[in-house]
N, C-alpha and C positions, 0 to 999 in steps of 0.2 A: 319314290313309290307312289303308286294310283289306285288312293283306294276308290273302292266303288260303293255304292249304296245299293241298296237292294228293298222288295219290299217284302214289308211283313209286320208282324203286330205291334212292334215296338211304336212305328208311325213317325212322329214328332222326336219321342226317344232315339230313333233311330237315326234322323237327321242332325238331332244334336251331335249324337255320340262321330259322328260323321264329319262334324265342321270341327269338334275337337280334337281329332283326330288328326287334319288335313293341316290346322294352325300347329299343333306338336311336331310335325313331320321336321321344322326347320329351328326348334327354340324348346326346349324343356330348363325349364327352373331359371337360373343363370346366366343364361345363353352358350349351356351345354349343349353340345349335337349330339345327338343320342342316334339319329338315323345318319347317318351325315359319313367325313370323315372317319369319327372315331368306330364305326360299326363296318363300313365297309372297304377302306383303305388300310386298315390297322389289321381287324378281325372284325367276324361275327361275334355276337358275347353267346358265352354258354349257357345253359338254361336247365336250374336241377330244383326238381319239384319232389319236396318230402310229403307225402300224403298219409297222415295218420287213422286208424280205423276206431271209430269211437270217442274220441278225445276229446272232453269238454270243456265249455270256455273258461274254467277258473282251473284247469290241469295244470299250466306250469307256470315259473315262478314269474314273466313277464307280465300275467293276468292275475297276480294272485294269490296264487298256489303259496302257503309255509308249510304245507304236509312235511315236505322233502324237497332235494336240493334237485336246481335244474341248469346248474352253472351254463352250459353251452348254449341253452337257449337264451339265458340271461346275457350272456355274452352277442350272444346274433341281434337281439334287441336296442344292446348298444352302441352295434356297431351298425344297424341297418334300421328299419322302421317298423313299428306295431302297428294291426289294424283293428280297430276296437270295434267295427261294424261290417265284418265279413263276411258273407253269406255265403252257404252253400245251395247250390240249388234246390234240393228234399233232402228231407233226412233221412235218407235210407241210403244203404251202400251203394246200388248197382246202377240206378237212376241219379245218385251221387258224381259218380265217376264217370256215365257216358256225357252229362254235363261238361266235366270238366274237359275231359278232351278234345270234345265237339263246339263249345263255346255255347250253346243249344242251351235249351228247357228241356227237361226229361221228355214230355211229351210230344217235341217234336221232333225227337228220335226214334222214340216209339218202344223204349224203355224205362222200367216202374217198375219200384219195389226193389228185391233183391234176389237173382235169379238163383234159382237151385237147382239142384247138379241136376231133376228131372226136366229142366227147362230147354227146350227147343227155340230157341229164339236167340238173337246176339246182338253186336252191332253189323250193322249194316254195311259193306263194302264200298257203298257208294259215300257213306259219311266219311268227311277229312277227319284225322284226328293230329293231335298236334302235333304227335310223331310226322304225319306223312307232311301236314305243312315245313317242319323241318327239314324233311329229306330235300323237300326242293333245291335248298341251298346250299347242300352237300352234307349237313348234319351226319355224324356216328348217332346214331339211338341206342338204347336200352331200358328194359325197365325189370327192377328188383323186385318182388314180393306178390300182392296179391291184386289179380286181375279184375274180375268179378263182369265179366261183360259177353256172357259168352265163353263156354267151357269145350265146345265142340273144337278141333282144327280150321275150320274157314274163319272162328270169331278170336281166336287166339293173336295176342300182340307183333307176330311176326307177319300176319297176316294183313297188318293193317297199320305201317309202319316203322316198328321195330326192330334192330338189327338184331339185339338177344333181349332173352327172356329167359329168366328163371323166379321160379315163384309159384304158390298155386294158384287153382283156378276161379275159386272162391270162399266164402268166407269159412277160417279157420273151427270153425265149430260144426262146418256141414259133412260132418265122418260120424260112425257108427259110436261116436262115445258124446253125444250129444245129450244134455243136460234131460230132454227127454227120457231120454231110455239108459237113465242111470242106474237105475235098480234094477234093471233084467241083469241077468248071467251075462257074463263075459260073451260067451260063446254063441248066445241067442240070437240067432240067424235073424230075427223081429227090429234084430238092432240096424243088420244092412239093408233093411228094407224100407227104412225112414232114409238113412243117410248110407251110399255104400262108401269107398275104403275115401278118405281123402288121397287123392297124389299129386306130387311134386314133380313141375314138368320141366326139361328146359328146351329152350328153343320151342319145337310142335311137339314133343319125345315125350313120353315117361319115362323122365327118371327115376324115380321111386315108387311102384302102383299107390302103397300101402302108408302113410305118413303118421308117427308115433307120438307118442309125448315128448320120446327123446330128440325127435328131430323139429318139433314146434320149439323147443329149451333152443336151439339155436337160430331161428329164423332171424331174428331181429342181429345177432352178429353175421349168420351168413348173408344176408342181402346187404347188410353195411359192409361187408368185404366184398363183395362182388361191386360195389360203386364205386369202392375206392380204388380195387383195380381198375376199374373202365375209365375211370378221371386220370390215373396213370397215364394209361395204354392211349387214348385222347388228348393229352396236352397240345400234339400240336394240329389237333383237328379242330373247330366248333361240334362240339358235344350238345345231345339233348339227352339228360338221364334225370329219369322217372323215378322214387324208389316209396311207392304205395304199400306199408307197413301192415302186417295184417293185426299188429298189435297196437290197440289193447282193447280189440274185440275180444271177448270171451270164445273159449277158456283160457284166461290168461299163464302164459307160460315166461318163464328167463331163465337164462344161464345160468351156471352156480355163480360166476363173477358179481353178479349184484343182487344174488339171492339173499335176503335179506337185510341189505345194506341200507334200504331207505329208512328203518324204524315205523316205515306207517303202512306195512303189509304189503302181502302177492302185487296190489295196486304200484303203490309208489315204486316199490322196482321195478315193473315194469317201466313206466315211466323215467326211472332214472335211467334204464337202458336206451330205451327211443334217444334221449337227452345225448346220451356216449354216442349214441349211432350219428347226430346230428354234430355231432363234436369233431368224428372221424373224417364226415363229409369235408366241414370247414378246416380242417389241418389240411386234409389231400387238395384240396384246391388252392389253400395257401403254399403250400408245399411246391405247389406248381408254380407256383409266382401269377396263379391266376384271379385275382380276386379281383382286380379293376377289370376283368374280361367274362365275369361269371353272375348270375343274377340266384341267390339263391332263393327260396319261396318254400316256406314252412306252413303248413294248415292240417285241417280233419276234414274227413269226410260229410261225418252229422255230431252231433252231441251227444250227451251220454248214453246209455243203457241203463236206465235209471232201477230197473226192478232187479238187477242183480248186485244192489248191496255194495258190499265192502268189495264188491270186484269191479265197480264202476266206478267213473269219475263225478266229477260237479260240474254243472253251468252256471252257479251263482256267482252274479244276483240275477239270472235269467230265467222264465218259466219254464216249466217242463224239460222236455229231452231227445232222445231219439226217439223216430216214429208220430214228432208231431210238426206242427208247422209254429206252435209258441217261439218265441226266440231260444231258448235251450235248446231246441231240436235241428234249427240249421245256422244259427250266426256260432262260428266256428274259431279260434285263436290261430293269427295270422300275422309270419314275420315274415319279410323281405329285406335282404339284404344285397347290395351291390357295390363293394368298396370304390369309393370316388363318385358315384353316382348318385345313389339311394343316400341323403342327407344321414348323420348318426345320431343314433340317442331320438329320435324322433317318430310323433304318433299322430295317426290316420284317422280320424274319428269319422268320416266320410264312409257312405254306405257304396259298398265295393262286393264282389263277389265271383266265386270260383267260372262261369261262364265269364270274365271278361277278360281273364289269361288270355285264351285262343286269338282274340281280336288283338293283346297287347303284344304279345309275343310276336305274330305277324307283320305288326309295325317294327319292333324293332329289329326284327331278322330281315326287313323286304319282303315277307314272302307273300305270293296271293293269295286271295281270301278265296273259298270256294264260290261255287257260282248258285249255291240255293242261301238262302236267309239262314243265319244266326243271329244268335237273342244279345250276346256279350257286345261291351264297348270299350275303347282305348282306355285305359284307366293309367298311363304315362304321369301325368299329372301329379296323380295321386301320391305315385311311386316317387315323384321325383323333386315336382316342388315342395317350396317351402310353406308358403301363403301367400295368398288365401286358398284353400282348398276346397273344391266344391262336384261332389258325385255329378258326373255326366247322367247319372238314371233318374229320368225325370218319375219313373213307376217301376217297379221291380214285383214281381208274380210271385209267391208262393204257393207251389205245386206238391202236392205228394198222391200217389195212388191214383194220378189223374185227374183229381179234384185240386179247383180252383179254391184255397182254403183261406187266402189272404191276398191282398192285395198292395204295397208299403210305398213310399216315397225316401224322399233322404229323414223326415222328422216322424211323420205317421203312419201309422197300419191299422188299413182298416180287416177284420175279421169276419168270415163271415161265420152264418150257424151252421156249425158241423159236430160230429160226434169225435173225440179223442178220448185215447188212451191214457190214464194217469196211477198216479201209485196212491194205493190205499189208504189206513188209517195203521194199517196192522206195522209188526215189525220188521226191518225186511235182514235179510240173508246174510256170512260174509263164508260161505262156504263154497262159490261159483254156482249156486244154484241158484233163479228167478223167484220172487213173489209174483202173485197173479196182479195183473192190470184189473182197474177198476174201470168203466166207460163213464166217462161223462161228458155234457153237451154245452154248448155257448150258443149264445144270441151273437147277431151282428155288432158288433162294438166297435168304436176306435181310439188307437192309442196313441200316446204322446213320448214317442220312441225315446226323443232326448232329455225328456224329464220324468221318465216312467219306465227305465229300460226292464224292466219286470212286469209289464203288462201287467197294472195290478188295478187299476183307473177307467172307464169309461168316458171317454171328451167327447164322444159325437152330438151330442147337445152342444156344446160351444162350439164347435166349428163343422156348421152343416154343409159348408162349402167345401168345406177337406174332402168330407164324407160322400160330395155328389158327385166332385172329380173322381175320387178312385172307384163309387161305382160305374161311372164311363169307363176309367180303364178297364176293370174289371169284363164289362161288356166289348170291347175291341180283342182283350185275351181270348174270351168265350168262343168269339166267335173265329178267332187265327187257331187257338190247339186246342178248343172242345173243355168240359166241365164234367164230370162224372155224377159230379153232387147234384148238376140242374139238367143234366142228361145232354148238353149240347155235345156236339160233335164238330172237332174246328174243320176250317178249312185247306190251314196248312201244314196238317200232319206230311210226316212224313215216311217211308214203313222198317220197320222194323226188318234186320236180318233173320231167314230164318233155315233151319237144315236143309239143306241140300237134297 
């Protein structure tokens, strides 16, 4: 394979990520071939991305979690690798996941936030997504559950990659029984005028306009049945299947099967369902005799939901949650597993993150990279040796709402002053309903990620040289995808899909 380089803000980052890249093409860990032989004279490997909605980094038992029990992920842990500094791009859904598939920074896709069913905009046709770099090389696609990128037909997953699709179109709380307008009447027309019906699509179809509580009780088994058929029905194809979970964004729903089975509320079963659903995946691909031919890749989109109580999860020991850029808001709980490949029982404390799939994926399928700038890097390494280990991202961007809110390296992040969202003093909830967000604001700081993974310290007095480099990165970001907070506008946006 010939990768190419390209320009764009990364600069230096990007050249690294480049020669590392080019040295992995012939040697990972070993002197396993990972692109070589084993990928293209054998098979393609398969490539199955669980994407959880909300899930914070001390939810399951790999990170943490004794709430309740999370055997299969404890299990995938064992058998594959933890990543204890995974990043998501923002922490918010929609800007979450056009990262992921795009390899991109939300802002240079030209999605932010989390789009709502009034929203006219999507992703872009002209953006690769990892779906369509797979088709290249003859890939089956699919993707289970929930979308969030574009609710219209042109922005729908079929459109832009995928063979099938079932799932909604965004997040499971955006229908007329919305925590907002829980106290109106049933029947109060006030209700579908915030949020109208949620529906269940497959393929580009409605299948269902209207989507109930009884049929959110089965989402997390139906999308885990529809993977596990598709891993069937693909054995002896290269498969790419997607299965972005809408749970355990709120309002949390489960089966009767593990309705109450955790001991630690609506919460933990949920969770222990996701856990069975991740269980189901690793049986069918074992099943298949595929697990030296299969990469599996477990993560969240953001952190918690912190103002809804007992129906949220934890980031501890990290700050804050969703909706901020603190570390509880996008470094995420992340397992990789690839029998024979991905070492066992072993852990990644290297700063990695959901834009550097697209780039890693690409390497090891062959496929080419598109021909504008992406932000992600090979992270092969990561995934595969032993030691010494060491993040390809010489600077990593945190983005949310368009604002340039942080700037980090593999050890420090510098902050800059911005206003965020935090939870009060008061008590909060466990009934699926919100406490109010309090606003509060931060100076410039910077923190000592490997000795202070709770940003609780200010070091930029000890180390003003940290703190001059990442404001230059910062200033090369500013000026490639713009700043909201200092009003810049980058250079290399790129536009947003919009109706037709």
């Amino acid at each position: 394979m010939k990768l190419r380089s390209s320009k764009s803000v990364k600069g230096s980052v990007n050249r690294r990520c480049f020669l590392i890249a080019l040295f992995s093409l012939t040697a990972i860990g070993d002197g396993v071939s990972v692109i070589g032989q084993e990928t293209t004279s054998e098979r393609l490997p398969n490539i199955v991305i669980i994407f959880c909605d909300d899930l914070g980094y001390a939810d399951i038992g790999p990170f943490g979690c004794t709430r309740y029990a999370t055997p299969h992920l404890d299990r995938m842990a064992k058998e594959g690798r933890k990543f204890t500094d995974f990043a998501a791009s923002s922490a918010v859904c929609s800007a979450s996941r056009a990262s992921l598939l795009t390899g991109c920074y939300s802002p240079r896709v030209g999605i932010h936030g989390a789009l709502a069913p009034q929203a006219r905009i999507g992703i872009h046709p002209d953006e690769m997504t990892m779906a369509e770099l797979c088709r290249q090389r003859g890939y089956a696609t699919a993707c289970f559950g929930k979308w969030h990128l574009g609710h219209q037909r042109q922005f729908l997953p079929l459109q832009h990659g995928f063979e099938e699709f079932f799932g909604i179109p965004y997040s499971n709380d955006m229908w007329p029984h919305h925590p907002d307008f829980v106290d109106l009447p049933k029947d109060d027309q006030r209700r579908k005028r915030g949020y109208p019906d949620l529906p269940l699509i497959e393929g580009n179809e409605v299948a269902l306009a209207a989507v109930g509580a009884q049929e959110q009780e089965q989402f997390t088994t139906q999308f885990t049945e529809r993977a596990v058929r598709f891993i069937h029905n693909h054995r002896d194809r290269p498969f790419f299947l997607y299965v972005p979970h809408p749970m355990v964004h709120v309002p949390l729903f489960v089966s009767d099967k593990f309705r109450g089975r955790s001991g630690a509320g609506l919460f933990g079963d949920v969770v222990m369902e996701l856990d069975w659903s991740v269980g189901e995946i690793i049986r069918a691909i074992d099943d298949a005799q595929l697990g030296e031919h299969t990469l599996i890749i477990f993560s969240s989109d953001n952190g918690p939901w912190l103002s809804y109580g007992g129906h949220a999860g934890s980031a501890h020991p990290l700050r804050e949650g969703k909706g901020t850029m603190w570390e509880g808001g996008y470094r995420v709980p992340t397992l990789m597993r690839w029998t024979g490949k991905i070492p066992p029982g072993t852990v990644c404390d290297e700063l990695a993150s959901t834009i550097d799939l697209f780039p890693t994926i690409a390497a090891l399928i062959e496929g080419k990279l598109p021909d504008h700038p992406i932000d992600g890097c090979d992270i092969r390494r990561l995934m595969f040796d032993e030691s010494p280990l060491q993040s390809p991202h010489t600077e990593f961007a945190c983005y949310y709402s368009g604002g340039l809110i942080a700037v980090r390296d593999r050890q420090f992040k510098l902050v800059f002053p911005h206003q965020y969202r935090s939870l009060g003093d008061g008590p909060l909830r466990d009934d699926g309903r919100p406490v109010s967000y309090v606003t509060r604001t931060t100076v410039e700081a910077l923190y000592d990620l490997k000795n202070d993974i709770g940003e609780s310290q200010d070091v930029a007095a000890l180390h003003p040289d940290v703190v001059a480099r990442l404001r230059e990165a910062a200033g090369r970001y500013r000026e490639a995808l713009g700043d909201t907070l200092t009003g810049m506008t980058g250079r290399e946006l790129r536009s947003v899909g919009r109706v037709d």
